[in-house]
N, CA, C and O atoms as a CHARMM CRD file, in Angstrom:
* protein
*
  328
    1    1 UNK  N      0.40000  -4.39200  -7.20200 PROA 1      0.00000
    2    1 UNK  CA     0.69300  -3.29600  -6.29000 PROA 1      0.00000
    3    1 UNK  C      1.10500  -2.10000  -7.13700 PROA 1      0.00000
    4    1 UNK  O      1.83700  -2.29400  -8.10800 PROA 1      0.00000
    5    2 UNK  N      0.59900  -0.62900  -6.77200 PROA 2      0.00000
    6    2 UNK  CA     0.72300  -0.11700  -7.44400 PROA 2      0.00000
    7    2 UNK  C      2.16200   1.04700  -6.95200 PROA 2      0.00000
    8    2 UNK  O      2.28200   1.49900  -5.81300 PROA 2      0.00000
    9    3 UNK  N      3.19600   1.36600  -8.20000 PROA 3      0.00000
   10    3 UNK  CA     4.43600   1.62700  -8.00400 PROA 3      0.00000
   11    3 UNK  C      4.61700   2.73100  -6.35000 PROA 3      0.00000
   12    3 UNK  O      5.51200   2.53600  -5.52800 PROA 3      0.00000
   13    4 UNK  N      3.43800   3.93000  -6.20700 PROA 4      0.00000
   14    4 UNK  CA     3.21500   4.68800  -5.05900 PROA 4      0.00000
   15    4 UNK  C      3.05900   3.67700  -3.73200 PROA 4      0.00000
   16    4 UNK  O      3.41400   4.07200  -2.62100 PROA 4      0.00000
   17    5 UNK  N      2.62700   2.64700  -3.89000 PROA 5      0.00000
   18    5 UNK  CA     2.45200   1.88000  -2.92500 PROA 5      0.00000
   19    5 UNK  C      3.71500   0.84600  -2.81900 PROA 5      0.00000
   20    5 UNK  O      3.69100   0.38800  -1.67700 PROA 5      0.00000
   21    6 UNK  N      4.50100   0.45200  -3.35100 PROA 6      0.00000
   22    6 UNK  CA     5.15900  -0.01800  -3.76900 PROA 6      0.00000
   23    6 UNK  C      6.32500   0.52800  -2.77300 PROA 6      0.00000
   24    6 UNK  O      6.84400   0.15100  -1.72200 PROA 6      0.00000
   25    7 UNK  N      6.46900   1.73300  -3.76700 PROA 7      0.00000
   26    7 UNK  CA     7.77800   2.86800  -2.73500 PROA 7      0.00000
   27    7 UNK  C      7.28200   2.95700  -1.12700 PROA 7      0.00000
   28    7 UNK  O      7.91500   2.47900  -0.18500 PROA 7      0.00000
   29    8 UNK  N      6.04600   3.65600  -1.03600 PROA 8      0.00000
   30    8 UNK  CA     5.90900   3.55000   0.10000 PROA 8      0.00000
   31    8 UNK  C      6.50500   2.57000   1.38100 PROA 8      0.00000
   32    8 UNK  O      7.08800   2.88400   2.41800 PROA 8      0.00000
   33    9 UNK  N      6.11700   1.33300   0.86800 PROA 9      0.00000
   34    9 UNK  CA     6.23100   0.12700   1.72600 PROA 9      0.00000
   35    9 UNK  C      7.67400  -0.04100   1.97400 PROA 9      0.00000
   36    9 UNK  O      8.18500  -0.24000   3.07600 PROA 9      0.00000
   37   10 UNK  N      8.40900   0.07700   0.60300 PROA 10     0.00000
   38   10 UNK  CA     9.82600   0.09800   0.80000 PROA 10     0.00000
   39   10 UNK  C     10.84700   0.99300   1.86000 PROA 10     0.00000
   40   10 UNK  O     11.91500   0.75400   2.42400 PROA 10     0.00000
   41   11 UNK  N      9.66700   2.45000   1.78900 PROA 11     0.00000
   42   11 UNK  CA    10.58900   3.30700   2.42500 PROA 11     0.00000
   43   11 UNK  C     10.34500   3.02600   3.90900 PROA 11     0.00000
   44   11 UNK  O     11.15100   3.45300   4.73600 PROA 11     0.00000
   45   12 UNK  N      9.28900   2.33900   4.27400 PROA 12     0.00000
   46   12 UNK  CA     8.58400   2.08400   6.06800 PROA 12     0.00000
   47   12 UNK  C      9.90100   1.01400   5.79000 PROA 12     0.00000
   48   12 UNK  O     10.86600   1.69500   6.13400 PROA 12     0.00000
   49   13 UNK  N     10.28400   0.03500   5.46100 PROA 13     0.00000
   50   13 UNK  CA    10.98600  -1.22200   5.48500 PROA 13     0.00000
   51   13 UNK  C     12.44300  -0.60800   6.04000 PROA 13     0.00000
   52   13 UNK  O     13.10900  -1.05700   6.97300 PROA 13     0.00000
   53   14 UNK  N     12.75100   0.57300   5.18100 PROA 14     0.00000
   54   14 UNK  CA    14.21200   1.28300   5.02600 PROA 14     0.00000
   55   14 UNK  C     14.16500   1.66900   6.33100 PROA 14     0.00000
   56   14 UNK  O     14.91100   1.11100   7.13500 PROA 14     0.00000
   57   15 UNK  N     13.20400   2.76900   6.77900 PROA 15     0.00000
   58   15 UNK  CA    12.78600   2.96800   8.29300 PROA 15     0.00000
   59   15 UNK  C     13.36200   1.85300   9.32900 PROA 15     0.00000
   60   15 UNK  O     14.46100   1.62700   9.83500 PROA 15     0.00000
   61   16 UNK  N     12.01800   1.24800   9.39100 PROA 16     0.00000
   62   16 UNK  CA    12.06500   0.02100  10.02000 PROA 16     0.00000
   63   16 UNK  C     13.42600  -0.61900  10.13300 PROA 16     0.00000
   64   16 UNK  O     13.44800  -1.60200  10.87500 PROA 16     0.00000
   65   17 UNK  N     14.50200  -0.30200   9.59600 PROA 17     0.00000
   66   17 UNK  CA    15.25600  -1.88700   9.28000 PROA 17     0.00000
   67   17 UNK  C     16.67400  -0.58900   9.71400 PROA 17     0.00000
   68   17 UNK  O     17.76800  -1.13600   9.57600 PROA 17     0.00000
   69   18 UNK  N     16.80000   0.88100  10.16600 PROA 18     0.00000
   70   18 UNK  CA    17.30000   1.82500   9.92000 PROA 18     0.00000
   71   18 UNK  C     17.27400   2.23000  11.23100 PROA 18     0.00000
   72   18 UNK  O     18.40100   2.52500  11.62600 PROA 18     0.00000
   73   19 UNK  N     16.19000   2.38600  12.26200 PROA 19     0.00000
   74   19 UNK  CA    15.98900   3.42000  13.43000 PROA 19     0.00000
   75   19 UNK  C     16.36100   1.67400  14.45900 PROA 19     0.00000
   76   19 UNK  O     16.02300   0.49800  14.59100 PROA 19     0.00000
   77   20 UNK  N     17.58900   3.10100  15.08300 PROA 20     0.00000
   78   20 UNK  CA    18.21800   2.32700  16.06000 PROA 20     0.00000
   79   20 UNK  C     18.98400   1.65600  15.84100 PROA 20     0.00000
   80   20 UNK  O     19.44000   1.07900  16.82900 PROA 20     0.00000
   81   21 UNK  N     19.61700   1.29200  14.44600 PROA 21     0.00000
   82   21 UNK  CA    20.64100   0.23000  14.36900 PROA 21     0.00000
   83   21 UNK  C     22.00600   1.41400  13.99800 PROA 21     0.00000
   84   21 UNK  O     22.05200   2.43200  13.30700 PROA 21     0.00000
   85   22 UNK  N     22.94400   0.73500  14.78100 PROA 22     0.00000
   86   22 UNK  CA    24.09500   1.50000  13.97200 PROA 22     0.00000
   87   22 UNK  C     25.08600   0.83700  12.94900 PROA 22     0.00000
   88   22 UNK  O     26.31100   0.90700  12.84900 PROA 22     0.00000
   89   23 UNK  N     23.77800  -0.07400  11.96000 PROA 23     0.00000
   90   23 UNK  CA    24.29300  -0.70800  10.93200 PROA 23     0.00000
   91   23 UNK  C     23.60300  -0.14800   9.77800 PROA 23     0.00000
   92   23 UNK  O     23.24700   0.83100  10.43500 PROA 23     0.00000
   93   24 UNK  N     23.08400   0.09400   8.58200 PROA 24     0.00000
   94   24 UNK  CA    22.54200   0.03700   7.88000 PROA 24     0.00000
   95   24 UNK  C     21.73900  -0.71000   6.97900 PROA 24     0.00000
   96   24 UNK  O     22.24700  -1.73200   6.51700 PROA 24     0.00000
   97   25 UNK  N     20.89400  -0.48600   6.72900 PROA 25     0.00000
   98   25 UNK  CA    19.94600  -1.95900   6.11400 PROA 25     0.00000
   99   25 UNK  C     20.75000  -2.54400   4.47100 PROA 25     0.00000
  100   25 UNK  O     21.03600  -1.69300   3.62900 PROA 25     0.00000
  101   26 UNK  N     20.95900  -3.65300   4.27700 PROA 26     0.00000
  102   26 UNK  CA    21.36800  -3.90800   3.39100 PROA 26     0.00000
  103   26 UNK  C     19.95600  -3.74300   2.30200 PROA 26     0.00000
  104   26 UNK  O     18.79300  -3.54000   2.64900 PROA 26     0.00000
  105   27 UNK  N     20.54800  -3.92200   0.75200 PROA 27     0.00000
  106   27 UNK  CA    19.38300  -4.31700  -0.07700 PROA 27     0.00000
  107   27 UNK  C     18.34000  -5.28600   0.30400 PROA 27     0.00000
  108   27 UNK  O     17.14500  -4.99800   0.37000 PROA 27     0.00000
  109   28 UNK  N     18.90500  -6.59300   0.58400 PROA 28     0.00000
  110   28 UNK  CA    18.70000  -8.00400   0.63600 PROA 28     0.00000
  111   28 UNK  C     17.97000  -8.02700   2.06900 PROA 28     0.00000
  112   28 UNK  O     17.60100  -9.11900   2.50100 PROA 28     0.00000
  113   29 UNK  N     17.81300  -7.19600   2.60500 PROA 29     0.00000
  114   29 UNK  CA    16.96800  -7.04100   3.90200 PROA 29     0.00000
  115   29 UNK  C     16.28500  -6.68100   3.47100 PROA 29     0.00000
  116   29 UNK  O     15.26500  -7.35600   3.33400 PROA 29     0.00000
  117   30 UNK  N     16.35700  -5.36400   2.94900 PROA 30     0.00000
  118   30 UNK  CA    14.62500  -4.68900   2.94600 PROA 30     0.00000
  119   30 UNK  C     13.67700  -5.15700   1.78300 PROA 30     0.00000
  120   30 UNK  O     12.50700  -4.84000   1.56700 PROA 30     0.00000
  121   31 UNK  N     14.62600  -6.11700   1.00200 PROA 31     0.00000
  122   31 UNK  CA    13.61100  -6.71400   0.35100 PROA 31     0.00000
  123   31 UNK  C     13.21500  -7.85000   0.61000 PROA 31     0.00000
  124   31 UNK  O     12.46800  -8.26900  -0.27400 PROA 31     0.00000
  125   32 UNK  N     13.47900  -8.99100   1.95000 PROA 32     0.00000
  126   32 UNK  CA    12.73500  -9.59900   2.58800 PROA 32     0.00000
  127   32 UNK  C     11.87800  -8.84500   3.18000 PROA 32     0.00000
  128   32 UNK  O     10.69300  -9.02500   2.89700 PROA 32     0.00000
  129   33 UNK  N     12.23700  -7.80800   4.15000 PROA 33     0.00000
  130   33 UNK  CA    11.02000  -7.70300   4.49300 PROA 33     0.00000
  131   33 UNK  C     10.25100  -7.00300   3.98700 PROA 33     0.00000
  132   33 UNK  O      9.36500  -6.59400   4.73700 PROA 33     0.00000
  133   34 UNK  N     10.21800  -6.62600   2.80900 PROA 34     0.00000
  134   34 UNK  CA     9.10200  -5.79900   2.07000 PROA 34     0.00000
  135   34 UNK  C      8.53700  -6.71800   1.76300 PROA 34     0.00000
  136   34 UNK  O      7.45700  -6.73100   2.35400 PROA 34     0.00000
  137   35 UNK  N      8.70500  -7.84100   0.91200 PROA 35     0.00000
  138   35 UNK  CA     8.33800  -8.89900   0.54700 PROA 35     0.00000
  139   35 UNK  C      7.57500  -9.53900   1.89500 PROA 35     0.00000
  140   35 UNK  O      6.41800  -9.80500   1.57100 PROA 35     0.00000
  141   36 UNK  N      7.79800  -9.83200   3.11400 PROA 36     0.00000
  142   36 UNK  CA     6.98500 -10.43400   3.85900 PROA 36     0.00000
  143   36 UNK  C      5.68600  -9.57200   4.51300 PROA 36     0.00000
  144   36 UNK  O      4.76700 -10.24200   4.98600 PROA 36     0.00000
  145   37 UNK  N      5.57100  -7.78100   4.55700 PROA 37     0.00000
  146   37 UNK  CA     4.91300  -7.38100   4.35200 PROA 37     0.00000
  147   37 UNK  C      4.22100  -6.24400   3.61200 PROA 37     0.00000
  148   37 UNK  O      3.46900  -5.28700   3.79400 PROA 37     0.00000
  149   38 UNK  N      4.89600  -6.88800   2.68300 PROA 38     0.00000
  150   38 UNK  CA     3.80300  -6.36100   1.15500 PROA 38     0.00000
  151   38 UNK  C      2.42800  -6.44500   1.19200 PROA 38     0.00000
  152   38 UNK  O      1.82400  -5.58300   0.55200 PROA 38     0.00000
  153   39 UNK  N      1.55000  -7.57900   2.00500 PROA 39     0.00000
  154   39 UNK  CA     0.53100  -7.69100   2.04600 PROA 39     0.00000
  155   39 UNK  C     -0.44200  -6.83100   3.31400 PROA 39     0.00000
  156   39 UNK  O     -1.54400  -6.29200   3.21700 PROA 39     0.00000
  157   40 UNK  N      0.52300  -6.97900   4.53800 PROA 40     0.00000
  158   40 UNK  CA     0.30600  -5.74600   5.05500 PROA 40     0.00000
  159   40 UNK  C      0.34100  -4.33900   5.29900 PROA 40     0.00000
  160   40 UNK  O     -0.32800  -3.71100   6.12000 PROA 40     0.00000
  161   41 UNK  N      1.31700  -3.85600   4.38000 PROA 41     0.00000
  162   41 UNK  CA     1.03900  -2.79800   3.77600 PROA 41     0.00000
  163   41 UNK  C     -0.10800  -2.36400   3.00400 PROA 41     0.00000
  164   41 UNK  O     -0.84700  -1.38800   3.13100 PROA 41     0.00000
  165   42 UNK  N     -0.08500  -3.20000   2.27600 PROA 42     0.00000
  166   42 UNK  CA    -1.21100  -2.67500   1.49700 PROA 42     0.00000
  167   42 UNK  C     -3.05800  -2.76800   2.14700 PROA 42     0.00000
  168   42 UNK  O     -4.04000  -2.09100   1.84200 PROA 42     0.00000
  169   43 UNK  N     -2.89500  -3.86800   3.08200 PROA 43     0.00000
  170   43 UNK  CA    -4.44700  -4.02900   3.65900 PROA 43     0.00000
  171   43 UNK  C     -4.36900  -3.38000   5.08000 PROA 43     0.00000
  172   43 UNK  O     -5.38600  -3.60800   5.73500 PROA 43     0.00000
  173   44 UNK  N     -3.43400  -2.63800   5.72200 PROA 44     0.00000
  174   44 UNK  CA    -3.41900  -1.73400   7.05800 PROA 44     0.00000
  175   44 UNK  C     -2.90300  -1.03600   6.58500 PROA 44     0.00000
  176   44 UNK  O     -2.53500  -0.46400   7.61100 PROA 44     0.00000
  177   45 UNK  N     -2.47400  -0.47800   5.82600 PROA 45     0.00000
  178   45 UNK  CA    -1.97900   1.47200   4.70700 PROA 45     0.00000
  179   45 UNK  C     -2.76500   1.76900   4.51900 PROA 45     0.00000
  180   45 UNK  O     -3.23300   2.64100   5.25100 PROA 45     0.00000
  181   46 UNK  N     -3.33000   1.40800   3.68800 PROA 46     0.00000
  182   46 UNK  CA    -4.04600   1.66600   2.53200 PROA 46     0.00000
  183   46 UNK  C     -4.38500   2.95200   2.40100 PROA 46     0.00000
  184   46 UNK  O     -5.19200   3.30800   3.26000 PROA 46     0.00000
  185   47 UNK  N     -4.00000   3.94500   1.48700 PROA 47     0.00000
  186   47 UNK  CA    -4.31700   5.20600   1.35200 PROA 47     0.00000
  187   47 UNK  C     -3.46700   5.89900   2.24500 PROA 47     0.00000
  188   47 UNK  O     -3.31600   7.07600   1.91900 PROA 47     0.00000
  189   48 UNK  N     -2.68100   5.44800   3.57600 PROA 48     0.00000
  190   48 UNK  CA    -2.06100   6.20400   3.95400 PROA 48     0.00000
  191   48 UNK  C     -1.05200   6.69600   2.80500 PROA 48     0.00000
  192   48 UNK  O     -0.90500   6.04400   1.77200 PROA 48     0.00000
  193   49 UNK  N     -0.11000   8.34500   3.15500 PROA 49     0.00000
  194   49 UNK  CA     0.58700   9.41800   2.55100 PROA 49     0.00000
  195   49 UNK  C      1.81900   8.51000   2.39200 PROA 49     0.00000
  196   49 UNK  O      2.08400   7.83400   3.38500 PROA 49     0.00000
  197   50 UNK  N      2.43100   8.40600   1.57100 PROA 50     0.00000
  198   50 UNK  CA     4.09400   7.92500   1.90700 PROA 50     0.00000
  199   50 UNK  C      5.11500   9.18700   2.18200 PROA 50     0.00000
  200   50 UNK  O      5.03900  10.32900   1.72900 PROA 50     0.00000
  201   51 UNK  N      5.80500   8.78700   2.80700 PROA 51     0.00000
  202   51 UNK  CA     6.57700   9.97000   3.48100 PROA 51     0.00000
  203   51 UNK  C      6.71700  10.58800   4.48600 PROA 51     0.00000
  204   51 UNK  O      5.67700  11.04000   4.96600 PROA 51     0.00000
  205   52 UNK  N      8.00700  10.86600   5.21000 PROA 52     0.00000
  206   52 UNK  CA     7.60300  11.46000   6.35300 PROA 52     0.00000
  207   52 UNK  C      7.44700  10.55800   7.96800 PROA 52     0.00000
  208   52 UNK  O      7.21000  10.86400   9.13700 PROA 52     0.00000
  209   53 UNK  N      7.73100   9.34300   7.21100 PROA 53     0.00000
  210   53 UNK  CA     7.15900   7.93000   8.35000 PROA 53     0.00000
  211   53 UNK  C      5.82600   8.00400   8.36800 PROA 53     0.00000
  212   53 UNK  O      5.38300   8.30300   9.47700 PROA 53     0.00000
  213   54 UNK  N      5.14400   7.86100   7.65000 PROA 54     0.00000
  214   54 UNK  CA     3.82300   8.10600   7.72100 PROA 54     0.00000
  215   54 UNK  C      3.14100   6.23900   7.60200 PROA 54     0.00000
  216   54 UNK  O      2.32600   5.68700   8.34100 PROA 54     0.00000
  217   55 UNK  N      3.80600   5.73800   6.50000 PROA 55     0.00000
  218   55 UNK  CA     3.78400   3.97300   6.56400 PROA 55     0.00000
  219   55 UNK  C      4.16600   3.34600   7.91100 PROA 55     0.00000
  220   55 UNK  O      3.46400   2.42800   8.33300 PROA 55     0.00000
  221   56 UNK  N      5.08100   3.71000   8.52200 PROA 56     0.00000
  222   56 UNK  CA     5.86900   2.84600   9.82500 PROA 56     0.00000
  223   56 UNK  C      5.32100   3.43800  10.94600 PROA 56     0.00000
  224   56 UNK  O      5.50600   3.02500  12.09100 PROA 56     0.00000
  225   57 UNK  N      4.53600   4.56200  10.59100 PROA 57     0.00000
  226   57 UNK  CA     3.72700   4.86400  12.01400 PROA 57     0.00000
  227   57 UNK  C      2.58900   4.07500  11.91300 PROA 57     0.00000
  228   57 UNK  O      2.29100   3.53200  12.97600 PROA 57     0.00000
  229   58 UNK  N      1.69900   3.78900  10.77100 PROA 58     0.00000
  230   58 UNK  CA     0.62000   2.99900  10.48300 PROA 58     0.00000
  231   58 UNK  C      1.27100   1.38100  10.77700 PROA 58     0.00000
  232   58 UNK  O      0.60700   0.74000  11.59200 PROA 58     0.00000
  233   59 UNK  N      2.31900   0.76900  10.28100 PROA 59     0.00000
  234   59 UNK  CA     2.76300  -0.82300  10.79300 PROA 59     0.00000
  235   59 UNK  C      2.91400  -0.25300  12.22000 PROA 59     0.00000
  236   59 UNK  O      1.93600  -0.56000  12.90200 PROA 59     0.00000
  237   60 UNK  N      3.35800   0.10300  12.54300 PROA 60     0.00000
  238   60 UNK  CA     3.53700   0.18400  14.52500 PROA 60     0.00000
  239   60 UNK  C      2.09900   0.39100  14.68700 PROA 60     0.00000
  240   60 UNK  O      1.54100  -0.70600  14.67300 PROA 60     0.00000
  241   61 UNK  N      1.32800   1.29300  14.82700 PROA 61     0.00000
  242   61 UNK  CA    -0.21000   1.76500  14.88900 PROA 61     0.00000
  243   61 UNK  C     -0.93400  -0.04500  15.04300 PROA 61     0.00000
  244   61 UNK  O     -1.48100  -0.50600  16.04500 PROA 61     0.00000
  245   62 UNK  N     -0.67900  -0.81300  13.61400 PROA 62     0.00000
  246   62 UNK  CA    -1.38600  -2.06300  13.23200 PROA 62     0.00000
  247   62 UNK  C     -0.46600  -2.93900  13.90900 PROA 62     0.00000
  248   62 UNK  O     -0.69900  -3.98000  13.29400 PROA 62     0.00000
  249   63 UNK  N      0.67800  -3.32000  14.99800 PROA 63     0.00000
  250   63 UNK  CA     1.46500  -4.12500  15.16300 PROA 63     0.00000
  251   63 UNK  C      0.64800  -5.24200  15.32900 PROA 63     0.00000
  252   63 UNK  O      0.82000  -6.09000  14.45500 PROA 63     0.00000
  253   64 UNK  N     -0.41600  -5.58400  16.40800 PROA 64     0.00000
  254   64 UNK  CA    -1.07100  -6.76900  16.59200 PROA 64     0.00000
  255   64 UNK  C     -1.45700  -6.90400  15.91100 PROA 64     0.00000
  256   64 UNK  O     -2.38500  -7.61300  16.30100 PROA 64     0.00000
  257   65 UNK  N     -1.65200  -6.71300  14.19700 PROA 65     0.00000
  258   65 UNK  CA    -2.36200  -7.06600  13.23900 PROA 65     0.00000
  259   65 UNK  C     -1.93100  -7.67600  12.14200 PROA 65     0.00000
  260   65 UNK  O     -2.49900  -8.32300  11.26300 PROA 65     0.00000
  261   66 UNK  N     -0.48800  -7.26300  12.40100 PROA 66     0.00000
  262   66 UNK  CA     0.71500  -7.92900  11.17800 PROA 66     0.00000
  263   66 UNK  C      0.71900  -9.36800  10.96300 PROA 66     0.00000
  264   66 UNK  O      0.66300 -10.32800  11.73200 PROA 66     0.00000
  265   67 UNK  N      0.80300  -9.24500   9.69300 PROA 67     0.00000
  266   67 UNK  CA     1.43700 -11.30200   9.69700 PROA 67     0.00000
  267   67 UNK  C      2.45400 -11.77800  10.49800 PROA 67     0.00000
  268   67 UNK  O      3.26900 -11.06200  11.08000 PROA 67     0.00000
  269   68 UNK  N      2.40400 -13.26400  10.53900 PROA 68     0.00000
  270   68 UNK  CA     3.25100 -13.59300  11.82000 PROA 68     0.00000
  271   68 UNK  C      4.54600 -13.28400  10.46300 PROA 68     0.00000
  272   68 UNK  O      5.55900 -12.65800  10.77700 PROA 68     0.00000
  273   69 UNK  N      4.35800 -13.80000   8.97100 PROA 69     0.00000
  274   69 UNK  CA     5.87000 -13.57200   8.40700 PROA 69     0.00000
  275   69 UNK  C      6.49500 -12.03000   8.35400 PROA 69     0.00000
  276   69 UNK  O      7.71100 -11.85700   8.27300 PROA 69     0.00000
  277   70 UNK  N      5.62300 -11.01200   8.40400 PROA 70     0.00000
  278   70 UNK  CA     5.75800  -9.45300   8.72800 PROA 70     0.00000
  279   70 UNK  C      6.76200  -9.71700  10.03900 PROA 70     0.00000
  280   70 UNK  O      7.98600  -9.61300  10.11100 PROA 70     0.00000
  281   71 UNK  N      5.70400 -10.12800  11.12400 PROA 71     0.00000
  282   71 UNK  CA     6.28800  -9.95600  12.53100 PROA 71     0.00000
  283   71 UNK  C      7.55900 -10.46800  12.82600 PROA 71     0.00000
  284   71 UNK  O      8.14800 -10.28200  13.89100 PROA 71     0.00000
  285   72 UNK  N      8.05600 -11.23700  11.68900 PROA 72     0.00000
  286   72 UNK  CA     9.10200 -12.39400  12.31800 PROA 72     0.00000
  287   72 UNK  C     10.04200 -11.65400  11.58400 PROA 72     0.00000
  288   72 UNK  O     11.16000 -11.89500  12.03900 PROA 72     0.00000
  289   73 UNK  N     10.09100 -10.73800  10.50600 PROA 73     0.00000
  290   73 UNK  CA    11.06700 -10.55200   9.36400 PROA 73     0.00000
  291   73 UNK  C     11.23000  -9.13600  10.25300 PROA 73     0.00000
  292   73 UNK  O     12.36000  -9.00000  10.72300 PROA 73     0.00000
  293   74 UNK  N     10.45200  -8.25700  10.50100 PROA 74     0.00000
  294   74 UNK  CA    11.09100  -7.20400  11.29300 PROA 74     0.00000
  295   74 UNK  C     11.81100  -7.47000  12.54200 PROA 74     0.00000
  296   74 UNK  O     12.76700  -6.84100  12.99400 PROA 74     0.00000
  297   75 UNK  N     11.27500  -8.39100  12.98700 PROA 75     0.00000
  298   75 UNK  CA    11.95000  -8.76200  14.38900 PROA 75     0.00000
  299   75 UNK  C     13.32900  -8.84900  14.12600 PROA 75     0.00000
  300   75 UNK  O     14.10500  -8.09300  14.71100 PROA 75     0.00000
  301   76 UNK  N     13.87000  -9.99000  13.01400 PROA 76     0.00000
  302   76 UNK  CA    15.35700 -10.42800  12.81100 PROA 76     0.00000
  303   76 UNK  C     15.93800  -8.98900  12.75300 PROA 76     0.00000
  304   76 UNK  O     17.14200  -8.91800  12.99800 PROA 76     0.00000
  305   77 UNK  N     15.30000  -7.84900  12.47400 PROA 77     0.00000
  306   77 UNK  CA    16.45500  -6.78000  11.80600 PROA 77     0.00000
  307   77 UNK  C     16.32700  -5.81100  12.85700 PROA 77     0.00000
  308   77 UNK  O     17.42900  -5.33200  13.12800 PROA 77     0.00000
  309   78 UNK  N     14.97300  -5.13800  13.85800 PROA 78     0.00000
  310   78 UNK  CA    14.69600  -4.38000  14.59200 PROA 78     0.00000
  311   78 UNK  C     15.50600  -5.00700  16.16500 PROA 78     0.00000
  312   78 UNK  O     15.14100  -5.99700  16.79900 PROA 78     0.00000
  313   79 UNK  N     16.92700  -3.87900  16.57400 PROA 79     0.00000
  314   79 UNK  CA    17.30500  -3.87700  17.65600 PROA 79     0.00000
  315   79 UNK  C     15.95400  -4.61000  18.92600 PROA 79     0.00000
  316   79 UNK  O     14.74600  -4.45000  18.75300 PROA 79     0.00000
  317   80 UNK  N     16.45200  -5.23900  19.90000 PROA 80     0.00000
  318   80 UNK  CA    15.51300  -5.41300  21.32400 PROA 80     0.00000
  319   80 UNK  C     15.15400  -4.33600  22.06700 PROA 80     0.00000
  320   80 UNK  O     16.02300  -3.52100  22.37800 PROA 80     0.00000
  321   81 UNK  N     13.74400  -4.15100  22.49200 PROA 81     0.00000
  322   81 UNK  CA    13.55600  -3.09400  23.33600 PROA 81     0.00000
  323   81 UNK  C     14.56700  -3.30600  24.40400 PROA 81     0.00000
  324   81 UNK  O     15.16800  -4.30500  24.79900 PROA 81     0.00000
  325   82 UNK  N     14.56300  -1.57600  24.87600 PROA 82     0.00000
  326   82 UNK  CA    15.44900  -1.74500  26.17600 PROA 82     0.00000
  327   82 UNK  C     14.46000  -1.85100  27.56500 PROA 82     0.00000
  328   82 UNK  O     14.97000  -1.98600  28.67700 PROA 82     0.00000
């Protein structure tokens, strides 16, 4: 993975793991779930811009497409819809 892609994924994770909680994401979170979708990042990104939410609009965009270990690792950290 290359380091631009790398950050990217991290910063959708930081996002992700950030909007809506009034906790903050620990380290040890966002590197599970970067780690569980590292692979979808990179094969539903791909080439997307980093920055800006530009990654976490593309994972929401691809939700039915995520791995179930993607789907399951955001779930533990992403508040319940209301």
């Amino acid at each position: 993975m290359t380091r631009s892609l790398e950050k990217a994924g991290m910063l959708a994770v930081l996002l992700v793991l950030g909007v809506g909680s009034a906790q903050a994401a620990t380290p040890a979170q966002g590197r599970a779930v970067m780690q569980a979708c590292k692979t979808d990042v990179q094969s539903l990104c791909k080439g997307v811009q980093s920055g800006g939410g530009h990654i976490m609009a593309c994972l929401k965009q691809h939700a039915d497409s995520l791995s179930e270990p993607c789907k399951a690792e955001l779930q533990k950290h992403m508040p319940p819809a209301p």
